[in-house]
Backbone as a ProteinNet text record, in pm:
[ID]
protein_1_A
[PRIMARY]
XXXXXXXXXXXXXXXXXXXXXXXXXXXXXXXXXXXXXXXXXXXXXXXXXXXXXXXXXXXXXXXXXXXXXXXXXXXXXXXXXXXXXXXXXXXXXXXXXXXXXXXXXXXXXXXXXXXXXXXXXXXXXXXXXXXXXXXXXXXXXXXXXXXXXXXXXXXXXXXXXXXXXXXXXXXXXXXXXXXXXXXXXXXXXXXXXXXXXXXXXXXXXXXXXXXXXXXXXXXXXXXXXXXXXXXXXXXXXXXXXXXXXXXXXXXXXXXXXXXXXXXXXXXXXXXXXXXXXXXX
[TERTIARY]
-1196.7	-1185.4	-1322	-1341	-1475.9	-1425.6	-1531.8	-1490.6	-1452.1	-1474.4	-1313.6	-1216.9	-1163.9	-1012.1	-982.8	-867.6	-803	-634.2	-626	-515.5	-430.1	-305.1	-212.6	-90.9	-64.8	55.2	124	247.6	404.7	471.7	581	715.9	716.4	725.7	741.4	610.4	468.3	343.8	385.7	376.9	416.1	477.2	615.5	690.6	655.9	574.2	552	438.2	329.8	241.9	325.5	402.4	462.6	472.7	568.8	633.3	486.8	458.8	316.1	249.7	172.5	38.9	43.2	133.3	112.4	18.5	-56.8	-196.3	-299.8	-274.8	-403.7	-369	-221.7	-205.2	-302.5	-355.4	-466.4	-413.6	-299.1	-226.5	-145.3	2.7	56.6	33.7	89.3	114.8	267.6	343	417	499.4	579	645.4	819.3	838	955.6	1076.5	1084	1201.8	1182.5	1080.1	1082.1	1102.8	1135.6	1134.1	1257.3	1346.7	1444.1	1440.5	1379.6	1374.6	1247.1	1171.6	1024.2	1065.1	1154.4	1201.6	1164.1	1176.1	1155.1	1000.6	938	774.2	734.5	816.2	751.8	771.8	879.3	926.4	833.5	769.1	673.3	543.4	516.9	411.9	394.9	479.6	469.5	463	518.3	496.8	364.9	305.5	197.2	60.9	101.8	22.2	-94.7	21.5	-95.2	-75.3	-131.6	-111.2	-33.1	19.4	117.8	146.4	139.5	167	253.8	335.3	382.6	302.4	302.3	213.3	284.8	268.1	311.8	229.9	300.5	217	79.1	23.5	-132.9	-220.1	-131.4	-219.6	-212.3	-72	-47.2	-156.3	-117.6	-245.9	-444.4	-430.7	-593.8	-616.6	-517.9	-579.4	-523.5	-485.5	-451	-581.1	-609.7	-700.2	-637.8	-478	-393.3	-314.7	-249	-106.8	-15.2	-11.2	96.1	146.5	161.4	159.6	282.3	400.6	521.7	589.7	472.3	533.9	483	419	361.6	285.1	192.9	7.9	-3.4	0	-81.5	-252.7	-291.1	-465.5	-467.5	-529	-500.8	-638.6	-616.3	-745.6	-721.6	-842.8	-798.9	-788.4	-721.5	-604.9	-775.9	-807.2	-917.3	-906.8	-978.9	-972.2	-1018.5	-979.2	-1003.7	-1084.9	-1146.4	-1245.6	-1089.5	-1125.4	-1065.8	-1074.7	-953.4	-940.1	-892.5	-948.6	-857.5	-793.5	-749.7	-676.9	-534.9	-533.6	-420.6	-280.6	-377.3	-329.2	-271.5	-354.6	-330.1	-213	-235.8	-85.8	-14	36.5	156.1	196.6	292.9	290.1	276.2	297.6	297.2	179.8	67.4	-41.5	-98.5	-131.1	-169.9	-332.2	-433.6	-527.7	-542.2	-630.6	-681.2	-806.4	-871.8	-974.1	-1066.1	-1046.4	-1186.4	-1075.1	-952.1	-783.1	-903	-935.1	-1004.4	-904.8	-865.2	-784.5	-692.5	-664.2	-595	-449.1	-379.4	-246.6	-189.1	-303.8	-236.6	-266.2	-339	-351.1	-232.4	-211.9	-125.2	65.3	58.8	202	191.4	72.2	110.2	102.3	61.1	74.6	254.2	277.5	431.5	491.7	474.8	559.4	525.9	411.4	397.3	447.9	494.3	588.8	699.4	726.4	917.1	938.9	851.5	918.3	849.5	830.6	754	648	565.7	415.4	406.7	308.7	239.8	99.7	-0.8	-118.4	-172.1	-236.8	-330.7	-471.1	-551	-680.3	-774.6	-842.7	-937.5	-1040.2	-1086.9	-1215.4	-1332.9	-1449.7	-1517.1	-1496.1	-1460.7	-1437.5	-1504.3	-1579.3	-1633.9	-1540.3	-1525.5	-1420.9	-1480.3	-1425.9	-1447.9	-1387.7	-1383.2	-1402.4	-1252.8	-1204.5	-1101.9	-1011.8	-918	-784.1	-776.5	-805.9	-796.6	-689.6	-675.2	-587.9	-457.2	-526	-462.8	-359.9	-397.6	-309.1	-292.1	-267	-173	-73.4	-82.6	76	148.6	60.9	122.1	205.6	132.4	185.3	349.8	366.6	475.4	522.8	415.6	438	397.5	416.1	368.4	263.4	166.6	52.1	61.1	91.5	128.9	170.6	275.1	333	224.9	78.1	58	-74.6	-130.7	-255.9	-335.4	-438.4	-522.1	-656.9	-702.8	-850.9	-904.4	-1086.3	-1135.7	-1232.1	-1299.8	-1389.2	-1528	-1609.8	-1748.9	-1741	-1727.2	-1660	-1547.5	-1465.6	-1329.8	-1328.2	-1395.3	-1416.3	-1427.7	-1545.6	-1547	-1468.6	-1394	-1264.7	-1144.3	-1136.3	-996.3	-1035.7	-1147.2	-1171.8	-1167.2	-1222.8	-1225.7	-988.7	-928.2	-827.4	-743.1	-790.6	-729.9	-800	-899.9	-935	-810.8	-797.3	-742.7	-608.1	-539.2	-387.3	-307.5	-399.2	-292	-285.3	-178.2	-187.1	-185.6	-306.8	-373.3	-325.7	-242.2	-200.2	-240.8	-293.8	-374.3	-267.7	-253.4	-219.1	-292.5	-271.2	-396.6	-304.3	-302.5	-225.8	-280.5	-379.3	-366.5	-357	-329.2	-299	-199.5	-229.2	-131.5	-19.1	30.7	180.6	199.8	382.7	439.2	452.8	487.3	495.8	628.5	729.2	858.7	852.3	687.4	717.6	643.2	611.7	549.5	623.4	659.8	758.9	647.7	555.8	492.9	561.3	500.8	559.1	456.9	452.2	411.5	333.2	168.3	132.2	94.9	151.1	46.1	23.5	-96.1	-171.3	-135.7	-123.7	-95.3	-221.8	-311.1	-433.6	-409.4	-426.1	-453	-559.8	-608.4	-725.9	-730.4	-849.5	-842.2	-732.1	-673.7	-601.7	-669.7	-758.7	-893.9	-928.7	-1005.2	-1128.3	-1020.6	-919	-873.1	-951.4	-903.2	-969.7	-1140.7	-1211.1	-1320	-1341.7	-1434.1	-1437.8	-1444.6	-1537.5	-1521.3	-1406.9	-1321.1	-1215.3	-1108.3	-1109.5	-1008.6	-1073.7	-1155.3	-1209.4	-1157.2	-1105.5	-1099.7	-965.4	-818.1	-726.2	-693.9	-544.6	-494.8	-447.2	-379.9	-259.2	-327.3	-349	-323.9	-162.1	-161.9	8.7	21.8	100.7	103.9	246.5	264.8	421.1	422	616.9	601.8	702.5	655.9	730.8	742.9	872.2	920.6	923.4	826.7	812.8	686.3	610.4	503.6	402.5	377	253.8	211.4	106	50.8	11	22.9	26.4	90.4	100.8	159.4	50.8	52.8	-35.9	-50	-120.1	-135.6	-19.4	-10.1	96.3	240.5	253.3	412.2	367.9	254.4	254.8	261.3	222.4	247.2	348.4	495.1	597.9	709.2	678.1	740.5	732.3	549.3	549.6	599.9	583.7	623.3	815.3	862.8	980.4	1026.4	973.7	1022.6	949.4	811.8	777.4	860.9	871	947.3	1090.3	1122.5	1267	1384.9	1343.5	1461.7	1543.1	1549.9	1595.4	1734.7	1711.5	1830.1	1887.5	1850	1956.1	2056	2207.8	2373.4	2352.6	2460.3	2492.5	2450.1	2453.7	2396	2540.9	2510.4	2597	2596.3	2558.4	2558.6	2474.4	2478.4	2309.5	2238.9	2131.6	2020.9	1952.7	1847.3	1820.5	1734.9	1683.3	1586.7	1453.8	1362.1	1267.7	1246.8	1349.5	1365.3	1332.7	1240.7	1247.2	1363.3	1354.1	1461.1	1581.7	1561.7	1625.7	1562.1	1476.3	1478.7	1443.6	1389.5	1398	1269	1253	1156.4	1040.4	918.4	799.6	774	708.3	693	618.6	601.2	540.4	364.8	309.7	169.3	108.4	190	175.3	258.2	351.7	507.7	563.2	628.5	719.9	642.6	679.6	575.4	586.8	520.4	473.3	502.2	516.2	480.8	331.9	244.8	105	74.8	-56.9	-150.1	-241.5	-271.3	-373.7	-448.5	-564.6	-625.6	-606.6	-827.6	-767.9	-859.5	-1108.1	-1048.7	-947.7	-792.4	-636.7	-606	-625.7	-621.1	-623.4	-708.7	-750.6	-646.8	-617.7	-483.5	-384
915.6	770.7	704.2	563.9	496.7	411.7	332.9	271.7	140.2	100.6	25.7	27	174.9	225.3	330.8	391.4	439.6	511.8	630.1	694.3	693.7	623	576.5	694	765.1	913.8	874.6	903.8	938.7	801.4	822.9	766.7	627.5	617	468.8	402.4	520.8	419.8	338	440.8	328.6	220.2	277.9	182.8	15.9	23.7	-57.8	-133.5	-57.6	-148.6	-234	-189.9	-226.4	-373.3	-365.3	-494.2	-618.7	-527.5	-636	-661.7	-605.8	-617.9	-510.3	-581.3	-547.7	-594	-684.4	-710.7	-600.3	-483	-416	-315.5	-253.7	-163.2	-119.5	-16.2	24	78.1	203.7	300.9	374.5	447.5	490.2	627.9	750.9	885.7	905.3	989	1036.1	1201.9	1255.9	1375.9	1329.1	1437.6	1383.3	1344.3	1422.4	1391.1	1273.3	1192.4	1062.5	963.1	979	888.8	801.6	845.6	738.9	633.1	658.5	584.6	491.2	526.6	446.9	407.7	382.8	303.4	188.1	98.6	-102.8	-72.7	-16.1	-3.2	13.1	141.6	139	40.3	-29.5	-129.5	-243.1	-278.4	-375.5	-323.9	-221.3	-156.5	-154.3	-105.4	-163.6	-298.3	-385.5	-539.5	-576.8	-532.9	-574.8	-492.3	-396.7	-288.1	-216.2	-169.3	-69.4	94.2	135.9	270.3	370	472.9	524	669.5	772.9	904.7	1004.3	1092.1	1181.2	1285.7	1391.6	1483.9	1630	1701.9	1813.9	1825.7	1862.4	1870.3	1922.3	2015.2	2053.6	1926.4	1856.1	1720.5	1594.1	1589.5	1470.2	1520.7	1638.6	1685.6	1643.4	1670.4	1686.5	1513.1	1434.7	1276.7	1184.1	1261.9	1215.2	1297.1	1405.8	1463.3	1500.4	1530.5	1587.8	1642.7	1758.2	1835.9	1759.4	1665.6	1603.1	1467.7	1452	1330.5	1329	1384.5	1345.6	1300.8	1342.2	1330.2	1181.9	1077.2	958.2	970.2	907.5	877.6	763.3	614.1	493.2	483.1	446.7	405.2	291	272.6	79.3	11.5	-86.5	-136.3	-97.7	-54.1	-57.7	-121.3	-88.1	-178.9	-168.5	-273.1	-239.9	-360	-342.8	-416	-533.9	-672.9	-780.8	-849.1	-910	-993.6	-1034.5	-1006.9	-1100.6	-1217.9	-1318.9	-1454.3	-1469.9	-1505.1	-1478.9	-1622.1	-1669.6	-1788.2	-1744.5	-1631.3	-1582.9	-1475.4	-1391.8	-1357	-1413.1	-1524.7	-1664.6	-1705	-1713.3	-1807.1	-1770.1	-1625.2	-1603.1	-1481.6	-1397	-1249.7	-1139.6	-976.2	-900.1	-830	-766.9	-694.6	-580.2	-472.4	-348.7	-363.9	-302.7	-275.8	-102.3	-74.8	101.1	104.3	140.5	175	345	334.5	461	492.6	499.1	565.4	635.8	783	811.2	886.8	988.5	1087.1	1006.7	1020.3	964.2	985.1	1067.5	1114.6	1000.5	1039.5	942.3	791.3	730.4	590.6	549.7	695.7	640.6	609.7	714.4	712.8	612.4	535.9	397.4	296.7	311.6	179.2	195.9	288.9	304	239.7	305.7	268.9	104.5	18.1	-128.6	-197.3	-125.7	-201.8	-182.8	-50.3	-84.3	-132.6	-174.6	-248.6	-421.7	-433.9	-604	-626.8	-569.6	-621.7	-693.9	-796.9	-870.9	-786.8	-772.7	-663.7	-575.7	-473.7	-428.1	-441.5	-408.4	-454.8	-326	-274	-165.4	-150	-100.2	-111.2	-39.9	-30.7	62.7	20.2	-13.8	-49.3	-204.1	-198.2	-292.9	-400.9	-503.1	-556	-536.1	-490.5	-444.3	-291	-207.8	-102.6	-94.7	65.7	82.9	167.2	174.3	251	370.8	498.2	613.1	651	694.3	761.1	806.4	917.8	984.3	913.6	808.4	729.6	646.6	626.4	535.3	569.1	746.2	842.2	833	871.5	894.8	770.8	646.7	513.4	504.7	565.5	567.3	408.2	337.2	202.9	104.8	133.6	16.9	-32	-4	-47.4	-207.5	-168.1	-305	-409.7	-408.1	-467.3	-512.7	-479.7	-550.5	-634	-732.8	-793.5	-659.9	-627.4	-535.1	-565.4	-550.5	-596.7	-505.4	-525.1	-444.2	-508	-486.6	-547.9	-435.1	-427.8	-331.1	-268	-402.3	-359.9	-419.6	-327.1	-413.4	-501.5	-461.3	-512.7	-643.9	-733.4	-830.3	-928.9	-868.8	-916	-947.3	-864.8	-865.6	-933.1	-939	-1082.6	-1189.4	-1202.7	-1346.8	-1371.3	-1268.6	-1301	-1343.2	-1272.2	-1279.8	-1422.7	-1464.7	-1642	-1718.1	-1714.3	-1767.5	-1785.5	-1656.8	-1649.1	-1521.2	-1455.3	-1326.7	-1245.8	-1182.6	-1077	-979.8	-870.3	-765	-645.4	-594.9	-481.3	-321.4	-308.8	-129.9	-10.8	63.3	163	245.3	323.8	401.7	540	623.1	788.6	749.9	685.2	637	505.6	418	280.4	319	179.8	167.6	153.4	57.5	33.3	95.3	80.5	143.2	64.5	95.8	3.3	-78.3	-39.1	-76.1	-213.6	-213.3	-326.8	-449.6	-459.5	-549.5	-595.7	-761.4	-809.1	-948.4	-899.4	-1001.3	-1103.1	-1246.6	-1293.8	-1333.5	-1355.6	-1355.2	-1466	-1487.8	-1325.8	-1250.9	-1120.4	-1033.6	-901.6	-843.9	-719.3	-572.6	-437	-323	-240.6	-227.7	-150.4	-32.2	61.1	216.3	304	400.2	452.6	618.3	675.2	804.9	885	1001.7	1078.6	1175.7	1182.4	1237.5	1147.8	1102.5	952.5	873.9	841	681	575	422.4	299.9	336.4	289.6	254.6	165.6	211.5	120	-17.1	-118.6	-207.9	-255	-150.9	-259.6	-251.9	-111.5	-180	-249.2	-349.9	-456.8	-571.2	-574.7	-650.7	-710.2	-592.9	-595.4	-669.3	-785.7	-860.3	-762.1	-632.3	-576.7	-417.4	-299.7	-198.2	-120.3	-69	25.7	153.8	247.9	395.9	413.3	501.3	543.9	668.6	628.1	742	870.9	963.3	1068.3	1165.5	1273.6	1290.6	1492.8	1536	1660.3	1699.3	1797.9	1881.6	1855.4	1789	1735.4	1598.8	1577.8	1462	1354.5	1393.6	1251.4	1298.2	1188.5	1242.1	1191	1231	1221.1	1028.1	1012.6	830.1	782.7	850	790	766	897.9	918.8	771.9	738.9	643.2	564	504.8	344.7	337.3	461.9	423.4	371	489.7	450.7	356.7	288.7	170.1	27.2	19.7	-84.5	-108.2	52.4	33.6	-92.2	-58.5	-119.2	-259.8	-306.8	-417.3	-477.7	-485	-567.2	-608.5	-504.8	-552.3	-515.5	-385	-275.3	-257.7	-231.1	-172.6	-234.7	-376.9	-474.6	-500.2	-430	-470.3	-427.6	-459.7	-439.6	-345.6	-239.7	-120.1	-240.9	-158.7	-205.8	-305.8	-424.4	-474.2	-593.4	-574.2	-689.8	-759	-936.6	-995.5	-932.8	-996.3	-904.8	-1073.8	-985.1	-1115	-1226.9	-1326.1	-1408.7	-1342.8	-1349.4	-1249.3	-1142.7	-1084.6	-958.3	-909.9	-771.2	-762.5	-764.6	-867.1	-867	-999	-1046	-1181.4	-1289.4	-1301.9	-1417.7	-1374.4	-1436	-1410.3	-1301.8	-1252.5	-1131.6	-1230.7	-1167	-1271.2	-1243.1	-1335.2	-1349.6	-1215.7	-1157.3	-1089	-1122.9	-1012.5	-1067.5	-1038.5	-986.5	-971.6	-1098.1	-1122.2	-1145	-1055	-1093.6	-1017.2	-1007.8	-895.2	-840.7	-969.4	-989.7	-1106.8	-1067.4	-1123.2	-1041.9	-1051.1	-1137.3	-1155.2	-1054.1	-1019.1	-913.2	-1003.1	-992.7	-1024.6	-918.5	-1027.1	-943.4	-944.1	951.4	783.5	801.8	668.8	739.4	656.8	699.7	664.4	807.9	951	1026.2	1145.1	1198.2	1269.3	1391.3	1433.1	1541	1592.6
-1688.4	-1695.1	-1670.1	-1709.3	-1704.3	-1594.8	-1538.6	-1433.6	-1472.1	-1609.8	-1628.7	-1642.1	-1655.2	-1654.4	-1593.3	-1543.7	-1432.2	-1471.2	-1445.7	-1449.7	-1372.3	-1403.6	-1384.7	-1380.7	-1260.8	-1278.7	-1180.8	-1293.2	-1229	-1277.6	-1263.7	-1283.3	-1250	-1084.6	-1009.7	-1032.9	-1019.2	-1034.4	-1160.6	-1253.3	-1410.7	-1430.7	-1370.3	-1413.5	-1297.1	-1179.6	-1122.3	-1170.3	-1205.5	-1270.8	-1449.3	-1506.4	-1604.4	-1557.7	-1436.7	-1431.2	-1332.7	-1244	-1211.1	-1269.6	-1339.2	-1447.5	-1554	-1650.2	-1761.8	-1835.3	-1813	-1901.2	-1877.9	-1760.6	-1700.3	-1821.5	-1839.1	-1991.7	-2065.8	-2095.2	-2200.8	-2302.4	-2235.1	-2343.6	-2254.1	-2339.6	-2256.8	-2311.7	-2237.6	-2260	-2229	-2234.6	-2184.5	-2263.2	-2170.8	-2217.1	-2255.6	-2325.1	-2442	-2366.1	-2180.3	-2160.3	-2087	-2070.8	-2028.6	-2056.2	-2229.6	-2331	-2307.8	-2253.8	-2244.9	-2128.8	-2011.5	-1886.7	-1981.2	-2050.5	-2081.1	-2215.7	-2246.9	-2384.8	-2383	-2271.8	-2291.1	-2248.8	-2164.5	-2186.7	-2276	-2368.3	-2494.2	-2617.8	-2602.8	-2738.6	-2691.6	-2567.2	-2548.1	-2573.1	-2553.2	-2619.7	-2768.9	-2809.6	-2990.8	-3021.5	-2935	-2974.5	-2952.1	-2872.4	-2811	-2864.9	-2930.5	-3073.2	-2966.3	-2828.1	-2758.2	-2815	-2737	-2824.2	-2734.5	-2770.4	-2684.9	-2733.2	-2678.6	-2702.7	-2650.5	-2693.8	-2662.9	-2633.2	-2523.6	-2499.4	-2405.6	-2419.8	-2314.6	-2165.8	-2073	-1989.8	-1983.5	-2081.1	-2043	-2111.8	-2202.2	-2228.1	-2117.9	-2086.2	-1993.6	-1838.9	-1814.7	-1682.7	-1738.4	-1848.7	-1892.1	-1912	-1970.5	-1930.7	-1838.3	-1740.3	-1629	-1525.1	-1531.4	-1455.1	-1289.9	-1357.2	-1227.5	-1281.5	-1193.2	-1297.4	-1232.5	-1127.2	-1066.3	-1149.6	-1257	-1323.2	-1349.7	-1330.8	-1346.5	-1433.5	-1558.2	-1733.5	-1778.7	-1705.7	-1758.3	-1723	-1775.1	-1729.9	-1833.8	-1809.7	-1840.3	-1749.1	-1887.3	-1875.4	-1870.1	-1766.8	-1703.6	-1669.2	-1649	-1612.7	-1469.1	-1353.4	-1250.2	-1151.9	-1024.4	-933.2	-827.7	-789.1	-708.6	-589.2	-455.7	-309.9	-349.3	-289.7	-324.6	-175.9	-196.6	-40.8	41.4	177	247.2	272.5	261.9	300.2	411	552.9	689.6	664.2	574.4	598.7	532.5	471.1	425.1	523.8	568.6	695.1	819.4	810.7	912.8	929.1	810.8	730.7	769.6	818.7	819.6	749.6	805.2	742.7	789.7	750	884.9	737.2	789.3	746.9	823	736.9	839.8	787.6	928	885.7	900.6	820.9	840.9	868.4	984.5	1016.7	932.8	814.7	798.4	722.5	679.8	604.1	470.4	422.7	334.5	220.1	316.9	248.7	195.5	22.4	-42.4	-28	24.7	46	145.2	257.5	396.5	351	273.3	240.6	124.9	66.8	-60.2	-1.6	133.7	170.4	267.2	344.4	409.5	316.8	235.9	127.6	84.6	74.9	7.2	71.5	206.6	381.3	377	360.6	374.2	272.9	125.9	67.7	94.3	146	147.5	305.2	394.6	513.4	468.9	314.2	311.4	335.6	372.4	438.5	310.8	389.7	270.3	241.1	302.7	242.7	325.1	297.3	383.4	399.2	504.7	514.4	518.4	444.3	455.8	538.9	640.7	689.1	595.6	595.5	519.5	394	347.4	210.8	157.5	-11.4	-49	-157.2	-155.5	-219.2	-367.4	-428.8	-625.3	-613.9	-442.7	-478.8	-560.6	-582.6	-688.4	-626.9	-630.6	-512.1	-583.5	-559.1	-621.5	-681.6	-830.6	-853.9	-819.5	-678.1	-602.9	-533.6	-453.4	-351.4	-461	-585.1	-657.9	-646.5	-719.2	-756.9	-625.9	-489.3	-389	-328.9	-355.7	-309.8	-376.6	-539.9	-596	-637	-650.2	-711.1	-603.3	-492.2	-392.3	-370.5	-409.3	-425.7	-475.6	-596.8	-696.8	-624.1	-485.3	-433.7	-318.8	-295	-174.5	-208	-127.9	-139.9	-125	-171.8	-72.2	-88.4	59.9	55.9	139.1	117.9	195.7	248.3	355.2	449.8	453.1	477.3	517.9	695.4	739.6	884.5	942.8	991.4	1016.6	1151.4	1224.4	1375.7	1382.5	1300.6	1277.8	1243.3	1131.9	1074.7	1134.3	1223.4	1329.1	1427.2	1460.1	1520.4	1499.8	1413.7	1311	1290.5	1291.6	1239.5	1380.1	1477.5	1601.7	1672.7	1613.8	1687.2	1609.5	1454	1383.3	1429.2	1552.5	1604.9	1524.6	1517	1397.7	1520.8	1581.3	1688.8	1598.5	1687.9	1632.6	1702.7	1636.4	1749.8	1697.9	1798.1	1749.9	1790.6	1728.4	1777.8	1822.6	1932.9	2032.7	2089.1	2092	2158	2336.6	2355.8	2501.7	2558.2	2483.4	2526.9	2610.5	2729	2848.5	2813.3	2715.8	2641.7	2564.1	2541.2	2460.1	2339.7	2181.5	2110.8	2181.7	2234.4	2263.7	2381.5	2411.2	2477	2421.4	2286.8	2204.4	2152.7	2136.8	2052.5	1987.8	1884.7	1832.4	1744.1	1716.8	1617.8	1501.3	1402.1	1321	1292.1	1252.7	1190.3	1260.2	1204.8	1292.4	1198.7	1298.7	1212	1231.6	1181.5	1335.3	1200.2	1338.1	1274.9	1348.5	1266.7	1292	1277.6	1334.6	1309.9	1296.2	1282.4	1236.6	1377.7	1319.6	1394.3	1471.5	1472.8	1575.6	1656.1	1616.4	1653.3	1735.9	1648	1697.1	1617.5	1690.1	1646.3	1730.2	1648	1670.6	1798.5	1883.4	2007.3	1964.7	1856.7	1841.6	1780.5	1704.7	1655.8	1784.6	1853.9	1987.8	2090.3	2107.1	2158	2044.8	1955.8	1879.8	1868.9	1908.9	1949.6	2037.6	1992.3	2090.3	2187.2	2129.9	2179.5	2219.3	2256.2	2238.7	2269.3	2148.7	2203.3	2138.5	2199.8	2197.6	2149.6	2057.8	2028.5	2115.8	2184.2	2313	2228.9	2253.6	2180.9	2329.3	2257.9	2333.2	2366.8	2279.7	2275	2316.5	2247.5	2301.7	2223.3	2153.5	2049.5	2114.7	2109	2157.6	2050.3	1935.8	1801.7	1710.2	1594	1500.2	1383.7	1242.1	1126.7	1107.1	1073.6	1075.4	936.4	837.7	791.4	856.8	944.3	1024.4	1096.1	1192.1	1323.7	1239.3	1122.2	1091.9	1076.5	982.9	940.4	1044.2	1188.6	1347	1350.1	1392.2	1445.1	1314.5	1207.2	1133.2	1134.8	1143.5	1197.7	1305.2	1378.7	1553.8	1498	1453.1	1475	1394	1258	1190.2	1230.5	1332.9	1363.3	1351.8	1260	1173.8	1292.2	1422.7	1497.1	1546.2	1502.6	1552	1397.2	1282.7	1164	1180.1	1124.5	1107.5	1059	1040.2	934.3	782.1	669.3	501.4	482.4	429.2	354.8	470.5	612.2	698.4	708.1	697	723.1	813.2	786.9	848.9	938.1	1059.1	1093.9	1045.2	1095.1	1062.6	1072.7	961.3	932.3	888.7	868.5	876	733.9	666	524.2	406.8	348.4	253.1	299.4	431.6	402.9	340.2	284.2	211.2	66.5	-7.8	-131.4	-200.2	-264.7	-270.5	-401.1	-321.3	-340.9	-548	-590.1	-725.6	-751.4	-823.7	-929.4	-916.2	-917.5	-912.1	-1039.6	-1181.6	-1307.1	-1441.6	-1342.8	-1409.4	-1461.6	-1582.2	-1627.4	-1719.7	-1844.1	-1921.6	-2096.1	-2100.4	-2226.6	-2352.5	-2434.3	-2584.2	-2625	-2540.2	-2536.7	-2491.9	-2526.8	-2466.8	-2353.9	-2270.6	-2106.7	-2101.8	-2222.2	-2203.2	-2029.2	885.8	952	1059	914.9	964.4	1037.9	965.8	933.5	961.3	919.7	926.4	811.9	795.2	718.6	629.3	725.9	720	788.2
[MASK]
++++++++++++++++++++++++++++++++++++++++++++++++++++++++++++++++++++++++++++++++++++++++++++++++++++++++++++++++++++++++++++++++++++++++++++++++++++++++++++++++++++++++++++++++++++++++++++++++++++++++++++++++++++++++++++++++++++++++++++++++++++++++++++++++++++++++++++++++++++++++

């Protein structure tokens, strides 16, 4: 791929960028038994006179540049970190930051984890806003990506300061913070930054922290991988813990009581448009 375009693998990535940004579309690929789930991608694809192929897996792996592609691979324009606005965060909203998050696996399965508990975005440390979300943690994200703001900062320390004058409680997770997450009941906005699974947060970004808190576990390991700690802790903060069995309202705030946010593509046009998180 050139660094104006980007391989797009698997199933949910696809079909999620379809419905967000279908103007990013370059071309599709796919294998024969996918053809029926990717039928309305493809009849908008012919309207829209992109180009689109059938391929076997040693082709769908060779322009995807993974054997994990899950029988689709769209060439897209790519999904890349946008500047932070601390007036957006401000506003209102629950946002994770990642201190150093490199390894594409563990960034791609907390991005998954921050769309399906609602986050509105995440915040990158280390990262330059243009940069481009790898491949890798696209497939792994499994479409959620699409679903969040994402930005990146050069240094995060600064930032979480700047967000924590503004009133965003910043809550770090730490394996030795004095608290437990269980005794944090923030309200919104707020941030839960995590850091490498070695290291930890960076001394300046936990100086930067309204909050430090520790998830208490209850066996013989002393942490768990930074994707497992965000999915724990976003659990408990958002509130999951006090939802009804399925089918019962849910409370005030809670993901999925109110109405689910617009499309950051729309719907697809007949127009063309134009840790350390933890490593392993």
């Amino acid at each position: 791929m050139s660094r104006t375009s980007q391989a797009v693998c698997g199933l949910e990535a696809s079909l999620a960028l379809f419905r967000r940004r279908p103007g990013a579309i370059l071309r599709i690929h796919y294998r024969a038994d996918r053809l029926d789930v990717l039928r309305p991608l493809l009849a908008w694809a012919a309207r829209e006179r992109l180009p689109y192929r059938e391929l076997d897996d040693e082709g769908l792996s060779r322009v995807g540049a993974s054997a994990h592609h899950g029988g689709v691979v769209i060439v897209a324009q790519p999904l890349r970190f946008t500047s932070l606005a601390p007036e957006r965060p401000a506003g209102g909203g629950r946002w994770m930051a990642l201190d150093g998050v490199e390894n594409p696996h563990n960034l791609g399965a907390i991005l998954r984890t921050c769309a399906f508990f609602g986050l509105d975005g995440v915040l990158a440390g280390g990262v330059q806003p243009g940069e481009t979300l790898s491949a890798a943690a696209l497939r792994v994200a499994e479409g959620g990506a699409e679903h969040l703001v994402l930005c990146g900062v050069p240094a995060l320390a600064p930032a979480l300061a700047e967000l924590a004058r503004r009133g965003v409680e910043v809550i770090g997770l730490e394996t030795d913070a004095p608290r437990t997450l269980a005794a944090v009941s923030p309200r919104e906005p707020w941030l839960l930054a995590a850091g490498h699974e070695r290291a930890g947060l960076a001394p300046a970004v936990r100086a930067a922290c309204t909050h430090l808190c520790r998830i208490e576990g209850a066996g013989n390991l002393g942490s768990l991988n930074v994707s497992v700690s965000a999915g724990v802790a976003l659990y408990r903060l958002c509130g999951l813990e006090a939802v009804p069995a399925r089918g019962g309202p849910r409370p005030a705030g809670a993901p999925g009581a109110g109405p689910a946010p617009a499309p950051q593509g729309g719907e697809p046009r007949p127009r063309r448009q134009s840790d350390r998180g933890g490593r392993r």
